[in-house]
C-alpha positions as CSV (number, residue, x, y, z in Angstrom):
1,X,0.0,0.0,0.0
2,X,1.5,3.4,-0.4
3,X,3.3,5.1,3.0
4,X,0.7,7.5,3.9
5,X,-1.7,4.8,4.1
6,X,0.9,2.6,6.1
7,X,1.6,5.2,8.7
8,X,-2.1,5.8,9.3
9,X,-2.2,2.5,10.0
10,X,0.8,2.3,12.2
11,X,2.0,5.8,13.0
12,X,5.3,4.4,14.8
13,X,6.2,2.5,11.4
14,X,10.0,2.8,10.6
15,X,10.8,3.3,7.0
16,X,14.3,3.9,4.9
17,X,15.3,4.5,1.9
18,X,15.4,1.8,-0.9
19,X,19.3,1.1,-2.1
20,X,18.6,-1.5,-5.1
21,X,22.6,-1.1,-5.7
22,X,23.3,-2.6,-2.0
23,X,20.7,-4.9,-2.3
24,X,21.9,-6.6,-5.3
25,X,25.3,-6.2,-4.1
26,X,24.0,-7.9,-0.8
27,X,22.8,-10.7,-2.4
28,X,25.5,-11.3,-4.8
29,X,27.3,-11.8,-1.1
30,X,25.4,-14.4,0.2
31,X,25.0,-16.3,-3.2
32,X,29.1,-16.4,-3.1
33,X,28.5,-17.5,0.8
34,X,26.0,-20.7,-0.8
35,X,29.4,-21.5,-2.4
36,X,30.0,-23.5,1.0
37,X,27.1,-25.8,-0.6
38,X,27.8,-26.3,-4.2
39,X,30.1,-24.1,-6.9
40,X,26.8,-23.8,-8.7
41,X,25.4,-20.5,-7.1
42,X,24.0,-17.1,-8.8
43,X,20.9,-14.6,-7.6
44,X,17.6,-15.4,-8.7
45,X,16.0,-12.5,-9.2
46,X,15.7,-9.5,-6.7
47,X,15.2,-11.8,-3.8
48,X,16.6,-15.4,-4.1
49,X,19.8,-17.3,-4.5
50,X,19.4,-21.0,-6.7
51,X,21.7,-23.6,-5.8
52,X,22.6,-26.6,-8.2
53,X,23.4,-29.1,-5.0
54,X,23.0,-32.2,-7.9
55,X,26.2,-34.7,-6.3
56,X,26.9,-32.5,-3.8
57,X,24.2,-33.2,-1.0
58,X,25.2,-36.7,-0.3
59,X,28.3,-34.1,1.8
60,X,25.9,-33.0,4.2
61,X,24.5,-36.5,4.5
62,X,21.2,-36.0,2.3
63,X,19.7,-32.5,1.5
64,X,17.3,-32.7,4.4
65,X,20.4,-32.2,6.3
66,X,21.9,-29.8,3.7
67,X,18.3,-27.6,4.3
68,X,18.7,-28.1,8.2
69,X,22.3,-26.3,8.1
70,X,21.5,-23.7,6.1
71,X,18.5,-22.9,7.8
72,X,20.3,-22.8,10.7
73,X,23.3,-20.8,9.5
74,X,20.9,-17.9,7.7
75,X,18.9,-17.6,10.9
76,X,22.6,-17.0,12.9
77,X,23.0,-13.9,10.5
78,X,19.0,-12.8,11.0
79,X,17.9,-13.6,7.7
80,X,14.2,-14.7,7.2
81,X,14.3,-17.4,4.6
82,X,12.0,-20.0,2.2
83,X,13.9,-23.1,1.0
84,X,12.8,-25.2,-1.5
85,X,14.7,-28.6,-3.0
86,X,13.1,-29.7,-6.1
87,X,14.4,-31.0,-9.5
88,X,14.2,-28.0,-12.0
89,X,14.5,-24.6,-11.1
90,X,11.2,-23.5,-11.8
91,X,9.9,-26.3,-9.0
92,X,12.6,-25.0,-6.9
93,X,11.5,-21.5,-7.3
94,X,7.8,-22.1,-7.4
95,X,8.1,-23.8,-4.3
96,X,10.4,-21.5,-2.3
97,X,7.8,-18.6,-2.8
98,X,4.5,-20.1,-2.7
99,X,4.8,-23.3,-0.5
100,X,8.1,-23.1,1.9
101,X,8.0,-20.7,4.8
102,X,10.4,-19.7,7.7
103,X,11.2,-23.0,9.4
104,X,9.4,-25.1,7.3
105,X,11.2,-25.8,4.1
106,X,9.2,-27.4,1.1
107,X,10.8,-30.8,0.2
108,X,8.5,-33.1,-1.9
109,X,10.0,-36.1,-3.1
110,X,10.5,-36.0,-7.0
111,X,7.6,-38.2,-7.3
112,X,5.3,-35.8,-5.8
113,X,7.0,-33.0,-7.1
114,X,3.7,-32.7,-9.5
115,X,1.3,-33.0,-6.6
116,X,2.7,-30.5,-5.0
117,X,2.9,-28.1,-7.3
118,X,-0.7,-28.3,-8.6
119,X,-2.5,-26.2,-6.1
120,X,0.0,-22.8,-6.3
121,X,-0.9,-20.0,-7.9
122,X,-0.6,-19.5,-11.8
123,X,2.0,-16.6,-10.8
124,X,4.5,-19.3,-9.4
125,X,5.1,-20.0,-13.6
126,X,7.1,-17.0,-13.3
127,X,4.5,-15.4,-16.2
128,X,4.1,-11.7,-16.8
129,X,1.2,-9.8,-14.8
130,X,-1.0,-9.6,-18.3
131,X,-0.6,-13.3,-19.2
132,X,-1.6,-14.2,-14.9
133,X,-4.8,-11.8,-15.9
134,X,-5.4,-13.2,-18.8
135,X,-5.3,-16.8,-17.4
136,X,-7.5,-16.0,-14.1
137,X,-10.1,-14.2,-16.1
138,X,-10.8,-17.1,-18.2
139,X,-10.9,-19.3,-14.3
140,X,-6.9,-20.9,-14.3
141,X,-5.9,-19.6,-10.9
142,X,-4.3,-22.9,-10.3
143,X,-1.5,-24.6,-12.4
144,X,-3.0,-28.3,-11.8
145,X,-5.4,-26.7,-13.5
146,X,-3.4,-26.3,-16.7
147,X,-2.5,-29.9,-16.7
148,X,-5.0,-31.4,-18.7
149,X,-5.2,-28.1,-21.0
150,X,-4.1,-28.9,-24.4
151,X,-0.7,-27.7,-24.5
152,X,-2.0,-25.8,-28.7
153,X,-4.9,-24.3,-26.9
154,X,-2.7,-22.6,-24.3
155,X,-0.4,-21.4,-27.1
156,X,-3.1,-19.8,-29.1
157,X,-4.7,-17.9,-26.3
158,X,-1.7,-16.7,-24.5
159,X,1.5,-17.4,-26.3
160,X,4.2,-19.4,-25.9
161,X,4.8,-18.1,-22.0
162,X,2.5,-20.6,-20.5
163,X,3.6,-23.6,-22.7
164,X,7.6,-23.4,-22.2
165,X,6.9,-22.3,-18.2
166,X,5.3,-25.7,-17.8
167,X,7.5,-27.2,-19.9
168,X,10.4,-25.9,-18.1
169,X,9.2,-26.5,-14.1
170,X,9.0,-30.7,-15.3
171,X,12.0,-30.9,-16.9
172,X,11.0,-31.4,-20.3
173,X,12.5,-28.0,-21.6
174,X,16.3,-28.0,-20.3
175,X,17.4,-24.6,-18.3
176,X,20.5,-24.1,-17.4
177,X,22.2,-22.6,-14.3
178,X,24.8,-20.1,-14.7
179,X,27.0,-19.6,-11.6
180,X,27.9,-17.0,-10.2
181,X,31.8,-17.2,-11.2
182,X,33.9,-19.5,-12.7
183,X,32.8,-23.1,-11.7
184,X,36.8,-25.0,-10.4
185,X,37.7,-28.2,-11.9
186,X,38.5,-29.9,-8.1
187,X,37.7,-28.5,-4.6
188,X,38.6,-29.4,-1.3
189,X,37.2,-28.0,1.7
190,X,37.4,-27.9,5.8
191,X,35.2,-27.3,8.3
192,X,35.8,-26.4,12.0
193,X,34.0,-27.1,15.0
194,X,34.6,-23.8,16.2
195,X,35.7,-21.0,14.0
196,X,39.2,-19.9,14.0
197,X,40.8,-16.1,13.6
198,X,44.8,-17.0,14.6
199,X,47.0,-16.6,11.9
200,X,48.8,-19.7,13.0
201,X,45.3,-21.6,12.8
202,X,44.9,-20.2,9.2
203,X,49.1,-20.8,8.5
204,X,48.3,-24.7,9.4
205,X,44.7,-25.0,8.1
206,X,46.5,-24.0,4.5
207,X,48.6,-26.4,4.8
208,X,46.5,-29.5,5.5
209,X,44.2,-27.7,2.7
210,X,47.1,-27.8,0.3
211,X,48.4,-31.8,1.1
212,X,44.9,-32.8,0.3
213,X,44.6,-31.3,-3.4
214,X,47.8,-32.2,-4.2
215,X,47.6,-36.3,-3.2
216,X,44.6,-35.7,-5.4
217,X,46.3,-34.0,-8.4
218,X,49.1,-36.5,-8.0
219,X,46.9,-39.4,-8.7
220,X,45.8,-37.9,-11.8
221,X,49.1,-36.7,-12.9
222,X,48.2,-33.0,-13.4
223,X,49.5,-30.2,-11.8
224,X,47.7,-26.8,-10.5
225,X,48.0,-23.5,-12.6
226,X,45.6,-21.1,-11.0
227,X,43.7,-21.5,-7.2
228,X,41.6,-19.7,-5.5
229,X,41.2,-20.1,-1.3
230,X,37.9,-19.1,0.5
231,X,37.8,-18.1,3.9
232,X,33.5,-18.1,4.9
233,X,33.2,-16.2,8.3
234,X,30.2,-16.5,10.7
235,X,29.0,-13.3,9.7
236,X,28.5,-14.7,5.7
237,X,31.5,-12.3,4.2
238,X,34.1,-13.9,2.3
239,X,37.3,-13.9,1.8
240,X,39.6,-14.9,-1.0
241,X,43.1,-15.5,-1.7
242,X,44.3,-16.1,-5.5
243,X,47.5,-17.2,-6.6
244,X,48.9,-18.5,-10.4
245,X,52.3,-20.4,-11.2
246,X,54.3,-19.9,-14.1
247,X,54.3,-24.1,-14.1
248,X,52.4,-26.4,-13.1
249,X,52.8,-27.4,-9.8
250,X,51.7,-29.6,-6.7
251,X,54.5,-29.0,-4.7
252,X,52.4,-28.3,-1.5
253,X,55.6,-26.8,0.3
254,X,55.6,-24.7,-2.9
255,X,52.0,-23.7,-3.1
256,X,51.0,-23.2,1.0
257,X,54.2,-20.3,0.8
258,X,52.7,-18.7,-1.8
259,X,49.1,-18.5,0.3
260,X,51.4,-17.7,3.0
261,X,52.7,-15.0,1.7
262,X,49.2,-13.6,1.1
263,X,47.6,-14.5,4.4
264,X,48.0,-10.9,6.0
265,X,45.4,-9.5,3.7
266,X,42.3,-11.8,4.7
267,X,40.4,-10.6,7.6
268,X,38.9,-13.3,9.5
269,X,36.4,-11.0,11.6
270,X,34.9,-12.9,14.4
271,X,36.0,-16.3,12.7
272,X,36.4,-18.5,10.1
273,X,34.2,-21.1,9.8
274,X,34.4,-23.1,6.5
275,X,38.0,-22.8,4.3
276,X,37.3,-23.9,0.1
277,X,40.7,-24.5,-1.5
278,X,39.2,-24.2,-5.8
279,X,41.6,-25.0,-8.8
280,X,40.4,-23.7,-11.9
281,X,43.0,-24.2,-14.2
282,X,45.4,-27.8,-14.5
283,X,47.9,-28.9,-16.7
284,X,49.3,-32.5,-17.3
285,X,52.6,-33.0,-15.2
286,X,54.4,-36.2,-15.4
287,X,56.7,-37.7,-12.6
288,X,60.2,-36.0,-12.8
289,X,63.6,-38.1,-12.1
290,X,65.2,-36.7,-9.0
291,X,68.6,-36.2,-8.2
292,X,70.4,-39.2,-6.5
293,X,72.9,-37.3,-4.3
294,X,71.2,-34.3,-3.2
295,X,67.4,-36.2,-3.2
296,X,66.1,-32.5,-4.1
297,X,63.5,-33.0,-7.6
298,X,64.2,-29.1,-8.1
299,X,66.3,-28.7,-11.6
300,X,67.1,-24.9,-13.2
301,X,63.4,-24.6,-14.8
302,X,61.7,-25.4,-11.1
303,X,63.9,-22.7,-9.5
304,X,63.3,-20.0,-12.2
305,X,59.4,-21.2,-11.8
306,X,59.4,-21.0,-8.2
307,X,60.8,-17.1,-8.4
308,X,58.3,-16.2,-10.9
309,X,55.2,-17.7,-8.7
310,X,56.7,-15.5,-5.4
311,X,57.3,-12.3,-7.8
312,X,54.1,-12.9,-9.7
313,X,52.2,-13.3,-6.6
314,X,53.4,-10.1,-4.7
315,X,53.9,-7.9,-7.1
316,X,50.4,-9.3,-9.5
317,X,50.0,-11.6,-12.1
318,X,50.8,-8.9,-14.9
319,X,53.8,-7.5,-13.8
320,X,55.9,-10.2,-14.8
321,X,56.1,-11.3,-18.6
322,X,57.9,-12.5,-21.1
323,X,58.8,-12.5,-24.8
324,X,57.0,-14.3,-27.5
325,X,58.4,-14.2,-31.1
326,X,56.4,-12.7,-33.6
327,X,56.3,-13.8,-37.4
328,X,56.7,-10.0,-38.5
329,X,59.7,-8.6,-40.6
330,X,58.6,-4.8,-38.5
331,X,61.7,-4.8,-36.1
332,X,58.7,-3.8,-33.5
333,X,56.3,-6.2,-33.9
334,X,58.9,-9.4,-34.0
335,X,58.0,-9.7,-30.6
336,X,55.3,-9.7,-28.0
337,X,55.2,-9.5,-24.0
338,X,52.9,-11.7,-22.7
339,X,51.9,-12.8,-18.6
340,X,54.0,-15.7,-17.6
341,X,50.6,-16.9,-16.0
342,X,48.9,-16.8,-19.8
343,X,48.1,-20.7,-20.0
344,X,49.3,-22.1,-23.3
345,X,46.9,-23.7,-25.8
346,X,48.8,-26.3,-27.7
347,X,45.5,-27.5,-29.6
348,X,45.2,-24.0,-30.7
349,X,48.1,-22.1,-30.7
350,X,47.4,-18.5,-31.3
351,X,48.3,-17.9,-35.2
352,X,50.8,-15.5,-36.0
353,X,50.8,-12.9,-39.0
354,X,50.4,-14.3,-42.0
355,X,54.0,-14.0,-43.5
356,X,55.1,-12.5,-46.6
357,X,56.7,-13.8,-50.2
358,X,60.4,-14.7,-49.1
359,X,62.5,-11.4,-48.7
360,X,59.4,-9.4,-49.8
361,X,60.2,-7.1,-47.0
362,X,63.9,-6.5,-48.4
363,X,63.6,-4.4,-51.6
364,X,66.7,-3.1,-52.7
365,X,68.2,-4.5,-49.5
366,X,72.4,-4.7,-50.5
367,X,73.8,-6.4,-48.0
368,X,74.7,-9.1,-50.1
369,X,74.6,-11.6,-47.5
370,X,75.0,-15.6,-48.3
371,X,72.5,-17.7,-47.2
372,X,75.0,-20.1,-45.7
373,X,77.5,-17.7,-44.2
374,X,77.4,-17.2,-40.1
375,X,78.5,-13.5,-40.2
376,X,77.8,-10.3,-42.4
377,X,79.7,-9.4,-44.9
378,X,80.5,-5.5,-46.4
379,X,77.6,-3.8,-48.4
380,X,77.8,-3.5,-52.3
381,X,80.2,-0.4,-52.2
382,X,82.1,1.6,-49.7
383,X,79.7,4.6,-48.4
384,X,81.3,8.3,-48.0
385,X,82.1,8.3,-44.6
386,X,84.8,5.2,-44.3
387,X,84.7,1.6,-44.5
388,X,82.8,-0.5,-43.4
389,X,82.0,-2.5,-40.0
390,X,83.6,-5.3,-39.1
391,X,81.3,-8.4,-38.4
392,X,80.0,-8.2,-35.3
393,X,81.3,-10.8,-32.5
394,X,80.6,-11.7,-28.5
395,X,76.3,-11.6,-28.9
396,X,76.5,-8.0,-30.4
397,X,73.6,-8.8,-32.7
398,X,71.8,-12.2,-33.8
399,X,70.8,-13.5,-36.9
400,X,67.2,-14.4,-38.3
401,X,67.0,-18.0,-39.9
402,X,66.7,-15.9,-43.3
403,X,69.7,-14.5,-43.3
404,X,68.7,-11.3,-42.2
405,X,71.7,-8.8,-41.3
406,X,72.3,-8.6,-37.4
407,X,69.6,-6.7,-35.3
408,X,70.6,-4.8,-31.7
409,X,70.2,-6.7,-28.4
410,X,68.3,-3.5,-27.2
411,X,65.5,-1.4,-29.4
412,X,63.7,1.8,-28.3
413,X,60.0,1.7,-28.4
414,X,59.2,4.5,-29.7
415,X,62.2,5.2,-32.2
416,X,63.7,8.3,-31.3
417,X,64.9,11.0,-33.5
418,X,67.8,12.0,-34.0
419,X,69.4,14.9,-36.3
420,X,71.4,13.8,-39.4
421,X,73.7,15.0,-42.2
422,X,74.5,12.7,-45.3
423,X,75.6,13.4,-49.2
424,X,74.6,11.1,-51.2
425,X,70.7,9.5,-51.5
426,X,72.0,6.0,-50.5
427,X,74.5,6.8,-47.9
428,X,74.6,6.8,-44.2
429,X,74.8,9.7,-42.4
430,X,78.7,10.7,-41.5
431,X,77.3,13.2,-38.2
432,X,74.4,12.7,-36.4
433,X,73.2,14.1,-33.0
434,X,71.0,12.2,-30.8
435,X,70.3,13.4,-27.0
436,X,71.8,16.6,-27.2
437,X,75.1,14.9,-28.1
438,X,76.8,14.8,-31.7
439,X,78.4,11.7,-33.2
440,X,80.6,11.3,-35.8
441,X,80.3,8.4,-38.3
442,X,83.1,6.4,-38.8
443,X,82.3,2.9,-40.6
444,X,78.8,2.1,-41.7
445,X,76.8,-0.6,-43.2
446,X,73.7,-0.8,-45.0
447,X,71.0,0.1,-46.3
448,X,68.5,-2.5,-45.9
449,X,65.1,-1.5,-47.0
450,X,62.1,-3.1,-45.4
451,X,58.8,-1.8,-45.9
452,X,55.3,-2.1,-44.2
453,X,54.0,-5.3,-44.3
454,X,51.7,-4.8,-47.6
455,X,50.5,-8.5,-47.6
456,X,48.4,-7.9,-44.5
457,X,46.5,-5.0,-45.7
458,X,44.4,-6.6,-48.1
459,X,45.9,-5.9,-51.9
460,X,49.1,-5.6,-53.1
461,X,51.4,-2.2,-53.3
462,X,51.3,0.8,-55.5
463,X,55.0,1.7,-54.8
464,X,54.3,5.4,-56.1
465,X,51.9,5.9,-53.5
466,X,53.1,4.4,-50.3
467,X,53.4,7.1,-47.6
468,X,57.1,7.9,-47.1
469,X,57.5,6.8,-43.3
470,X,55.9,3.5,-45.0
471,X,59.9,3.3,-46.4
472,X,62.5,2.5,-44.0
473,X,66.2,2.4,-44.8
474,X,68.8,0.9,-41.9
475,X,71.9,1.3,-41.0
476,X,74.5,-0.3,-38.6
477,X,76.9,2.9,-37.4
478,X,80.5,3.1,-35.6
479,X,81.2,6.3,-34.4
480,X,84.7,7.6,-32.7
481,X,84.8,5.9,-29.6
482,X,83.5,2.3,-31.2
483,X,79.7,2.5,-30.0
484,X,77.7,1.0,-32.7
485,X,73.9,2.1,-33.5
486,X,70.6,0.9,-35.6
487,X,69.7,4.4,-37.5
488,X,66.9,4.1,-40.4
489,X,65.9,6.6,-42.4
490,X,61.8,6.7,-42.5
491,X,61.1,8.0,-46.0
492,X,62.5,8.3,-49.4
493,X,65.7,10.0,-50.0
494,X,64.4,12.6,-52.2
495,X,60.8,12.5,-51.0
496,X,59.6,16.0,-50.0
497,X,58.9,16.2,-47.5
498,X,62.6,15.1,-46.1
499,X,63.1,12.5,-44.7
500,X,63.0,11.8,-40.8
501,X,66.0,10.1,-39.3
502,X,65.9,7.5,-36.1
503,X,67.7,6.0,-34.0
504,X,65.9,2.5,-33.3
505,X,68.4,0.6,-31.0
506,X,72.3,0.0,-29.8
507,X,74.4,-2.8,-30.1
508,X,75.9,-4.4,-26.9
């Protein structure tokens, strides 16, 4: 009724404000709570919280004793409850709102699951208010009273609604339940008699936690990539704890640091009552030969994955990365940082650019460069400012497996300018001032063209119209005191505007 009408009723009635926001926010709580019960949980609507417990009751020894403790734990935090147990959501939820009440849950076994839906109201087929008018004007007020209505009739007079609502609360049309998160793969979970704050209880309860998933993940031969720990309080707040390795891993030593090492941010408030260890994410891991003097199983690749996990975990997953290769001739794109928590696909591997025709990338390249030699030779002709550089030795540069000329152990992202005077169209520059400081050219190597990467833009190239910064020239500088540099020229030599020069990277 509205509130003037309410307070003449009851003048001392208290009211406040509606929040919808904390509301839903509220109940997205206490479905994540339900997660005690069953990974399956989400909000049902404005006021409910459905629970898939299908293989998961039998915990609780039968879900007349799952009902009892949760009835008993909701009415600890002052929550006024209906619970319903039925075999399709739509029972469940029928039930739960029109049959269940406070202390008296509604549990019909399935084969009078039909019984006792029959006398509710039409309104528990979750229909729209016009279709529930429609229906009780024509005398259904009760849906046993649609049961021996011919399923055509129904559709013809009201739509489809009343059909696929019936259809649905018997299980004959299928609907899914999507949780609330991400549903883990294995779970393991402990309960206390009385609930536990200490850190040392939490330190210990980990632990036991962690030697129980991993004798589980042992026998199966996998290993553990991404977890997730839940702390439920008595108060029906939760709190997590999430951790990723760069490996995978059931090393419980191994894994109960790294929840360790996060334990100072849960708070336990008055207590912990329930603690759910969740793996979402496994990998296969075989058995790995140990070492016979030493007895350790920790090689080179367990100790770099160990430092990663303890980085990664403190500092966050994306702050450590590494590099991925690239199938890209652009000296930029060749690579790619990527988290060293991203879990590989090896079904599907993500696919790389498309490459180009072979040296498509090197037009007018003269570095003259055998396919079979290991180190670079001198370019075509001597430039202006000296001879050339010598090849280049102790990991100053690398080469690609097509015999591309030797690229810098470090590049700049952006390029950055750099100021440049040269004589002829083709030569390298023979001064050039980058960071406020001017160096003189002493040997020089190059040019090698390479160009944008037509092939992935859909045609091929009208060379008279590329843009000029499309054009890059390279070349591998010495100046007077031996440091070496990656220059490129971005745009033609006689393009108008000038050409741009760079400085891209530096050779060790």
């Amino acid at each position: 009724m509205p509130l003037a009408d309410a307070l003449s009723f009851l003048p001392g009635l208290m009211t406040v404000p509606a929040d919808p926001a904390a509301d839903s926010a509220a109940l997205t709580r206490l479905a994540e709570w339900c997660g005690r019960y069953s990974p399956w949980t989400a909000p049902d609507e404005d006021n409910g919280i459905k629970i898939e417990i299908t293989g998961s009751a039998h915990l609780w020894g039968g879900e007349a004793a799952l009902v009892a403790d949760l009835a008993r734990r909701l009415s600890r935090q002052g929550i006024v409850h209906r619970i319903a147990v039925a075999g399709t959501l739509g029972a469940a939820w029928a039930l739960a709102r029109h049959a269940a009440a406070d202390g008296r849950p509604a549990l019909p076994a399935p084969q009078d699951e039909r019984a006792a839906l029959a006398p509710l109201p039409v309104e528990a087929l979750r229909l729209d208010p016009l279709t529930v008018q429609g229906l009780r004007r024509v005398g259904l007020r009760r849906i046993g009273e649609l049961y021996p209505m011919p399923r055509d009739a129904l559709a013809r007079r009201f739509g489809d609604a009343v059909a696929r609502r019936l259809d649905q609360i018997f299980g004959d049309l299928p609907e899914p339940l999507s949780p609330l998160s991400e549903t883990p793969s294995r779970r393991v979970r402990l309960s206390f008699a009385e609930p536990i704050a200490d850190p040392a209880d939490l330190a210990r309860a980990i632990e036991r936690l962690v030697e129980d998933l991993t004798a589980r993940l042992a026998r199966e031969g996998v290993g553990a990539r991404r977890l997730d720990l839940g702390f439920h309080r008595v108060d029906g707040r939760v709190e997590h704890i999430r951790i990723g390795t760069a490996r995978p891993s059931r090393d419980a030593r191994h894994l109960a640091k790294l929840f360790a090492a996060k334990l100072d941010t849960v708070d336990p408030g008055l207590g912990i009552e329930d603690m759910i260890l969740a793996v979402f994410a496994v990998e296969k891991l075989p058995p790995e030969q140990t070492e016979f003097v030493s007895g350790h199983s920790k090689t080179a690749a367990h100790d770099i994955a160990a430092l990663l996990d303890r980085l990664g975990n403190r500092l966050g997953p994306d702050a450590i990365t590494r590099i991925e290769p690239r199938a890209s001739h652009i000296p930029e794109r060749a690579s790619i940082c990527v988290s060293v928590e991203r879990q590989k696909n090896a079904a599907s591997p993500p696919s790389p650019p498309p490459m180009g025709p072979r040296r498509a990338e090197r037009v007018g390249v003269r570095w003259g460069i055998p396919e079979r030699s290991p180190t670079p030779t001198s370019p075509s002709r001597r430039c202006a400012t000296g001879p050339s550089l010598s090849p280049l030795k102790g990991g100053e540069g690398f080469f690609h497996s097509a015999g591309k000329p030797p690229r810098p152990v470090r590049l700049f992202q952006p390029p950055e300018p750099v100021e440049a005077q040269w004589v002829l169209p083709d030569d390298p520059p023979f001064r050039f001032t980058w960071r406020r400081r001017q160096h003189r050219v002493l040997r020089a190597d190059g040019p090698e063209r390479i160009a944008e990467e037509w092939w992935t833009e859909g045609g091929p190239p009208d060379l008279a119209k590329c843009e000029a910064d499309m054009i890059r020239d390279y070349y591998r500088v010495e100046d007077e005191e031996g440091r070496r540099f990656w220059l490129f020229r971005a745009g033609l030599a006689q393009s108008d505007p000038p050409p741009r020069w760079f400085v891209h990277g530096v050779f060790a």
